[in-house]
VEXDREN-2710 file (C-alpha; in Angstrom, 1 decimal):
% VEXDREN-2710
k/r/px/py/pz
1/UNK/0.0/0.0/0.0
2/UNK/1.4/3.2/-1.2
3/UNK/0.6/6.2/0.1
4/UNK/2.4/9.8/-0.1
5/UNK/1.6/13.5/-0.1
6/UNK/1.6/16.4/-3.0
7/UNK/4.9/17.1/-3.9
8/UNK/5.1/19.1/-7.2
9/UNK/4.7/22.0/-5.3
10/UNK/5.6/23.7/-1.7
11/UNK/2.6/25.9/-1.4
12/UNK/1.0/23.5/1.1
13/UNK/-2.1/25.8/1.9
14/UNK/-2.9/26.0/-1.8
15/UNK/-1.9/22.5/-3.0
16/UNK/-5.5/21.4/-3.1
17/UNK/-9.2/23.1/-3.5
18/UNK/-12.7/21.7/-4.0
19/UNK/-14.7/25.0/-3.9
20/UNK/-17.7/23.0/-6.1
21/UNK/-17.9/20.5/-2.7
22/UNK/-18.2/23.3/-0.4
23/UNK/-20.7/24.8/-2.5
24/UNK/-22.6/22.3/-3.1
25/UNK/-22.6/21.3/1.3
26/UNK/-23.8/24.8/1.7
27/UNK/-26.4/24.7/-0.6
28/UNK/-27.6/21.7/1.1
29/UNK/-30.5/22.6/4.3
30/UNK/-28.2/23.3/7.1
31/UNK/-27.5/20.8/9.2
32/UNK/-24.6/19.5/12.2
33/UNK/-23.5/16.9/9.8
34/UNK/-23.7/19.4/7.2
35/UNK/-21.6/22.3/9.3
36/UNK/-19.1/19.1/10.3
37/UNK/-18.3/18.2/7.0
38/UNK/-17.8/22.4/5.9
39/UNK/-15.4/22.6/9.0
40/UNK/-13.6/19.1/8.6
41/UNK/-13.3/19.7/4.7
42/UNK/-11.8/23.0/5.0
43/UNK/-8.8/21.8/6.3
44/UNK/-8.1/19.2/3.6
45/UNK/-5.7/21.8/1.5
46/UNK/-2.6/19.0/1.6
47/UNK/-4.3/15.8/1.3
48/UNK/-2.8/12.5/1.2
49/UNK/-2.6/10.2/-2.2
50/UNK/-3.1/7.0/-2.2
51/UNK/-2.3/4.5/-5.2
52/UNK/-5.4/3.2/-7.0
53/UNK/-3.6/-0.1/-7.8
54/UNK/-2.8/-1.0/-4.3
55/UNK/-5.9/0.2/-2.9
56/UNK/-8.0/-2.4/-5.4
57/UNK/-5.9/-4.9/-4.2
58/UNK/-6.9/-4.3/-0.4
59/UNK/-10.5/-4.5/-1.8
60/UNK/-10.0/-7.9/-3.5
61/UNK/-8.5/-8.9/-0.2
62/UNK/-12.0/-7.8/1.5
63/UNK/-14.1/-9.7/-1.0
64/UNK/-15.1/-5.9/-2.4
65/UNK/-15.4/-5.1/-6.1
66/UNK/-12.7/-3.1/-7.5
67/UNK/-12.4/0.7/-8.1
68/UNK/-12.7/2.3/-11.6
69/UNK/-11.1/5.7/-12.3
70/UNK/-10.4/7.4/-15.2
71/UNK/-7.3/9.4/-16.0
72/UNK/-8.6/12.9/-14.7
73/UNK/-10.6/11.3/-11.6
74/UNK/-10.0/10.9/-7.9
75/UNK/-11.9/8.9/-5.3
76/UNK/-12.4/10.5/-1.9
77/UNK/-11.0/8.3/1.2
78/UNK/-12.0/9.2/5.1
79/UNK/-10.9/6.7/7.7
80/UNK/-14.3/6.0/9.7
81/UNK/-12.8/7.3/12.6
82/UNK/-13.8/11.1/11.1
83/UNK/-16.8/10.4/10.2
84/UNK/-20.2/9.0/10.3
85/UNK/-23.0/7.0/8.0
86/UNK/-25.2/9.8/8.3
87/UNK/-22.2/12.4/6.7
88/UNK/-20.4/10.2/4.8
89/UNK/-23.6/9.7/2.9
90/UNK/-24.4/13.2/2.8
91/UNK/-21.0/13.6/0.9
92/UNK/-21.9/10.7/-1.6
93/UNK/-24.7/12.8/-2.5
94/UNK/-22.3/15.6/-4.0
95/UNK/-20.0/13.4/-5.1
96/UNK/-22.6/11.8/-7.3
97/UNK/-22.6/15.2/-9.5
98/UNK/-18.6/14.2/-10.1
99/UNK/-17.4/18.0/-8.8
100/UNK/-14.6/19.3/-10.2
101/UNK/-11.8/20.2/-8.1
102/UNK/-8.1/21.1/-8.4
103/UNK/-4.9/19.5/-7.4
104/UNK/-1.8/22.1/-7.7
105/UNK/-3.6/23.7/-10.4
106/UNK/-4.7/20.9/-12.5
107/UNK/-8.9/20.3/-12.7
108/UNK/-9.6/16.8/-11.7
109/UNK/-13.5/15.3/-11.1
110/UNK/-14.1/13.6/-7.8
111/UNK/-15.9/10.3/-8.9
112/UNK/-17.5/7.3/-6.6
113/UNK/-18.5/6.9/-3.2
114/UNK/-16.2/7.7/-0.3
115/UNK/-13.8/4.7/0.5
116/UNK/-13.0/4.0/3.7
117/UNK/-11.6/0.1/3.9
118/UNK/-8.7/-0.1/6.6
119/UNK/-5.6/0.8/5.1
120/UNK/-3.4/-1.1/7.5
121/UNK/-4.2/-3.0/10.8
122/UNK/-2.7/-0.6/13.1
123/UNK/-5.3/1.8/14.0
124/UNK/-2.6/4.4/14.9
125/UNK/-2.0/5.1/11.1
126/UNK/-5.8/6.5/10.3
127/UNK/-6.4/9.1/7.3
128/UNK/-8.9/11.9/7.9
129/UNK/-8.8/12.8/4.3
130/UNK/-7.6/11.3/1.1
131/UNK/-7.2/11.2/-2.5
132/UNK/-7.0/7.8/-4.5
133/UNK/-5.4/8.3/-7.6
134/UNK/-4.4/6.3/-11.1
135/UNK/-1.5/4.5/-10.6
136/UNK/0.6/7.5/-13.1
137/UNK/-0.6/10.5/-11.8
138/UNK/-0.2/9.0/-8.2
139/UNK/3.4/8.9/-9.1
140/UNK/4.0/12.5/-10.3
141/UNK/2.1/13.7/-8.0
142/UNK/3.8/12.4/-5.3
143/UNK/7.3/12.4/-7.5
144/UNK/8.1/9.1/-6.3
145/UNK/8.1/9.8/-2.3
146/UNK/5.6/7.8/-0.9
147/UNK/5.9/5.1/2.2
148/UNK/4.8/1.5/1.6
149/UNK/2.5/-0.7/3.9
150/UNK/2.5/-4.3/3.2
151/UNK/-0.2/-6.2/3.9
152/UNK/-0.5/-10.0/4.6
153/UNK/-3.4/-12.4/4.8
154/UNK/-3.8/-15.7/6.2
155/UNK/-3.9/-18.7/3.9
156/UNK/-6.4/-21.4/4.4
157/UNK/-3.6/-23.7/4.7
158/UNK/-2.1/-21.7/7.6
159/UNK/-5.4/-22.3/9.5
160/UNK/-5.8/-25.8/8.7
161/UNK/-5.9/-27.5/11.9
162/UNK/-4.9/-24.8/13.9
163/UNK/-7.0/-21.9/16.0
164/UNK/-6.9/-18.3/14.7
165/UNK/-4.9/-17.1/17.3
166/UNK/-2.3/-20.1/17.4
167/UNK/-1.7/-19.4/13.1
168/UNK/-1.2/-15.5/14.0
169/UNK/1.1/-16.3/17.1
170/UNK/3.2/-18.6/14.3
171/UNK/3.4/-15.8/12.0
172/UNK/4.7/-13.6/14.7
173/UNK/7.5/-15.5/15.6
174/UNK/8.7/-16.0/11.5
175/UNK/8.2/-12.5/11.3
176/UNK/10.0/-11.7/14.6
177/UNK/12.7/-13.4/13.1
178/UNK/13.5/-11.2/10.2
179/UNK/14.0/-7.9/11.8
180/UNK/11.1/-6.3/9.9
181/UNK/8.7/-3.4/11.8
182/UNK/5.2/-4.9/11.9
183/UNK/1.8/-4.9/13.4
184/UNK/-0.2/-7.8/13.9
185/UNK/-4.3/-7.5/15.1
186/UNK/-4.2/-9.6/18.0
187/UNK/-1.1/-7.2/19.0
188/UNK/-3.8/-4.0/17.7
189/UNK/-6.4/-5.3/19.8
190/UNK/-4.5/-5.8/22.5
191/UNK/-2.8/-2.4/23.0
192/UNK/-5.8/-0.4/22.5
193/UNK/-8.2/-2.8/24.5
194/UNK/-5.3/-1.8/27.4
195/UNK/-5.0/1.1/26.5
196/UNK/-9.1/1.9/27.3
197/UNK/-8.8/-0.2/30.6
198/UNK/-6.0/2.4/32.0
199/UNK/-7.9/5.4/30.8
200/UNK/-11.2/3.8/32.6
201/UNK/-8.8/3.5/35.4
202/UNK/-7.7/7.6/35.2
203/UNK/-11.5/8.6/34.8
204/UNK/-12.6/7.1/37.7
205/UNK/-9.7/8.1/40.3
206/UNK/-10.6/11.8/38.6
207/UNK/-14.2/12.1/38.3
208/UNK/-14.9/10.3/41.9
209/UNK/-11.6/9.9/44.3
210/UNK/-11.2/13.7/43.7
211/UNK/-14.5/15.2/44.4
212/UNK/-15.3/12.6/47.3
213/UNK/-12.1/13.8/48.8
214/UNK/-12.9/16.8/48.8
215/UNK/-16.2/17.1/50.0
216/UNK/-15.0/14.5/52.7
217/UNK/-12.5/17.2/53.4
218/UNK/-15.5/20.3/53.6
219/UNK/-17.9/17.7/55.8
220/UNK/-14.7/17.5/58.5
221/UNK/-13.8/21.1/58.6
222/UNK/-16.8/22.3/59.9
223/UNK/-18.3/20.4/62.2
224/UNK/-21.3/22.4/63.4
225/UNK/-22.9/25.3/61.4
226/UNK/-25.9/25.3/63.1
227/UNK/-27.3/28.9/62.8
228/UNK/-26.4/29.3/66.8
229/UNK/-22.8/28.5/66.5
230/UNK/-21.8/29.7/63.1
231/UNK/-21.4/32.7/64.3
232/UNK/-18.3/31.0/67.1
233/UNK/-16.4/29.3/64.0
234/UNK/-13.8/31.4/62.8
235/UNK/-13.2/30.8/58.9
236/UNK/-9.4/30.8/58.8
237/UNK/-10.0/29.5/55.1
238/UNK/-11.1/32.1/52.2
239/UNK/-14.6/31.0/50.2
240/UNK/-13.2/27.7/47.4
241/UNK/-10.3/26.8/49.8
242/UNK/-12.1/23.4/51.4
243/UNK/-11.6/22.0/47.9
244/UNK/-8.2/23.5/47.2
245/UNK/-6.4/21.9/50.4
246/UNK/-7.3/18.1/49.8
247/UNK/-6.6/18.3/46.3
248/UNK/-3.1/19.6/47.0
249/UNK/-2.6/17.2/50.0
250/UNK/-4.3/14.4/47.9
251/UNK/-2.3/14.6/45.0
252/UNK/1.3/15.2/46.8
253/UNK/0.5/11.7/48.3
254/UNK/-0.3/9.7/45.1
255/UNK/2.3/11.0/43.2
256/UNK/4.7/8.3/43.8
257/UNK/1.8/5.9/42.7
258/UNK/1.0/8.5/39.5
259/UNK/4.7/8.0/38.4
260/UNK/5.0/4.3/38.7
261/UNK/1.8/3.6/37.1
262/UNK/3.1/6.0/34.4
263/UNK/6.3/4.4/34.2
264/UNK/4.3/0.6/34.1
265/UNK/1.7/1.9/31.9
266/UNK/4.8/2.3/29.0
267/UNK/6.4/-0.9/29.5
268/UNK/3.3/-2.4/29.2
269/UNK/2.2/-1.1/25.8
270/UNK/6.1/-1.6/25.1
271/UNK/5.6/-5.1/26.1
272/UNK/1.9/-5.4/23.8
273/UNK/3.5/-3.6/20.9
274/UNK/6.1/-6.5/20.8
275/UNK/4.0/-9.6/21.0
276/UNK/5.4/-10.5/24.1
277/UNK/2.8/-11.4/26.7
278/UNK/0.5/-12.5/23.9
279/UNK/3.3/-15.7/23.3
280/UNK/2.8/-17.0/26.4
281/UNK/4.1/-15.2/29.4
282/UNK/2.5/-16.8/32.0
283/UNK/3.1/-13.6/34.1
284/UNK/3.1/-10.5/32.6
285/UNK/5.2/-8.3/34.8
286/UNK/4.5/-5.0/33.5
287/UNK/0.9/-5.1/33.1
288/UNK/0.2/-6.6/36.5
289/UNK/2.5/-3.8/38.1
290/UNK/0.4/-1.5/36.1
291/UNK/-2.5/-2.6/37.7
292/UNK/-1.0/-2.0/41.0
293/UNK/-0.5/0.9/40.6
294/UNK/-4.4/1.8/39.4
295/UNK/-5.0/0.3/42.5
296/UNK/-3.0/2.3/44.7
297/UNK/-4.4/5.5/42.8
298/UNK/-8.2/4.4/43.7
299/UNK/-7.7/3.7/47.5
END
C-alpha cells in the first residue's frame, strides 16, 4: 500500500481546493452533519494520495469489487474514525454530481462513493482525508516519495488445523525473526483494549476519588454550622479553599503511585507492541505492576 503527499509544489495551503464541494454542502439545508463536513473539509488543502492499484488490491483482499477511475478522476477516502454514516452519505450525494476540483492547479472530477476500507491493521495510522489516484498520476504527484505498507493475509492452509490465534502467534515468531517493523491484530487489539482499561482507570480516580475527597475534606472542617454556632467558628480559610487543600494534600500523596503507574503503563504497551505477553508469558510483569498501581491510585 502506497501512500504519499503532494509534492510538485511547496505551497501547502494551496496544494489542493474543491470549492464545487463546499458549495454544493452549503447549498444543502443546514445541518450539524452538514456544518461538520464544511469545517472538517476546509482543512483538507494537503491531502494525502493514495495509489489506486494498491488500494484495489486491499479491496480484492476484502471480497469488495474493484475501483474504476479514469485518467482525470479521484476517489475521496476518510478513515471512519472522522466520520459517520449519516455524513459520509451526505457527501456521496455531492460526489454523485462528479465536482470538479483542483490538485496544484490541475482540474480533476471527484468520482465514486467515499472509501474508507482499513488501510493497515494498526489503528494508529488512520487518514482523515484522502485522495485515491491512477497508478501515473499517483506517481507524479507524489514524485516518487511515498511510504509502503504491506499487507498479509492468512492462507487457508495456515489455518488448517490450527485456531486463529495459534496461526497469528506462528506468524509472529517468523516475522519476529526477520527484523522487519510490523503490526499484527491480536497485537492491535490488545494495545488499545489496554489502552481503554488504564484510561477507565484515570476517569474514575478523577471524576470520583477527587470530588469525594474533597467534600469528605468540607464535611470535617466544619463540624457544626448550626445557625447558633456559626457565628463562634472562625473561617481561617477564604470561600473555594475546602476544595483546594485536599486536592493539594491528595495529589502530593499519590504522586509516587502516578509516576510508577506512568512508568508501568509504557512498559506495558512496550511489552503489547512486541507480541510478548500475547506468546505466552504466564506472568506478565508490566501489566500486573500496572495494575498496582491503578489500585493504589483508587484507595
Amino acid at each position: 500500500m502506497r501512500v504519499g503527499r503532494i509534492r510538485t509544489t511547496e505551497d501547502y495551503d494551496n496544494a489542493y481546493s474543491m470549492d464545487a464541494v463546499m458549495d454544493s454542502l452549503r447549498s444543502l439545508p443546514q445541518s450539524e452533519d452538514r456544518d461538520v463536513l464544511l469545517n472538517n473539509l476546509g482543512y483538507a488543502t494537503y491531502p494525502y494520495l493514495i495509489c489506486l492499484s494498491d488500494y484495489n488490491r486491499l479491496l480484492e483482499l476484502s471480497g469488495k469489487p474493484a475501483l474504476q477511475l479514469g485518467e482525470k478522476e479521484a476517489a475521496v477516502y476518510i478513515d471512519t474514525e472522522f466520520t459517520t454514516v449519516s455524513r459520509t452519505a451526505m457527501l456521496n450525494q455531492v460526489l454523485a454530481g462528479q465536482p470538479k476540483v483542483e490538485l496544484d492547479g490541475s482540474p480533476i472530477h471527484l468520482t465514486g462513493e467515499v472509501q474508507s476500507v482499513n488501510l493497515v491493521t494498526d489503528r494508529s495510522i488512520t487518514l482523515s482525508f484522502a485522495l485515491i489516484l491512477p497508478d501515473e498520476a499517483f506517481l507524479y504527484y507524489s514524485q516518487g516519495m511515498y511510504d509502503t505498507y504491506v499487507n498479509a493475509v492468512l492462507s487457508e492452509q495456515a489455518l488448517d488445523g490450527n485456531s486463529l490465534m495459534t496461526a497469528y502467534l506462528d506468524l509472529n515468531e517468523k516475522l519476529d525473526e526477520t527484523g522487519i517493523e510490523y503490526e499484527s491484530y491480536l497485537q492491535n487489539i490488545g494495545r488499545q483494549l489496554f489502552y481503554t482499561i488504564a484510561s477507565s482507570y484515570i476517569t474514575l480516580y478523577l471524576a470520583i476519588v477527587f470530588p469525594g475527597s474533597c467534600q469528605h475534606h468540607r464535611g470535617c472542617s466544619v463540624p457544626d454550622e448550626s445557625a447558633e454556632n456559626r457565628a463562634q467558628i472562625p473561617d481561617p480559610d477564604p470561600p473555594g479553599s475546602y476544595c483546594t487543600k485536599p486536592f493539594a494534600s491528595l495529589l502530593e500523596s499519590k504522586l509516587p503511585g502516578l509516576w510508577d503507574f506512568l512508568y508501568w503503563l509504557r512498559l506495558s504497551a512496550v511489552c503489547l507492541e512486541s507480541g510478548r505477553y500475547l506468546q505466552g508469558y504466564s506472568r506478565p510483569e508490566p501489566v500486573g505492576q500496572c495494575l498496582k498501581c491503578c489500585l493504589y491510585l483508587l484507595l
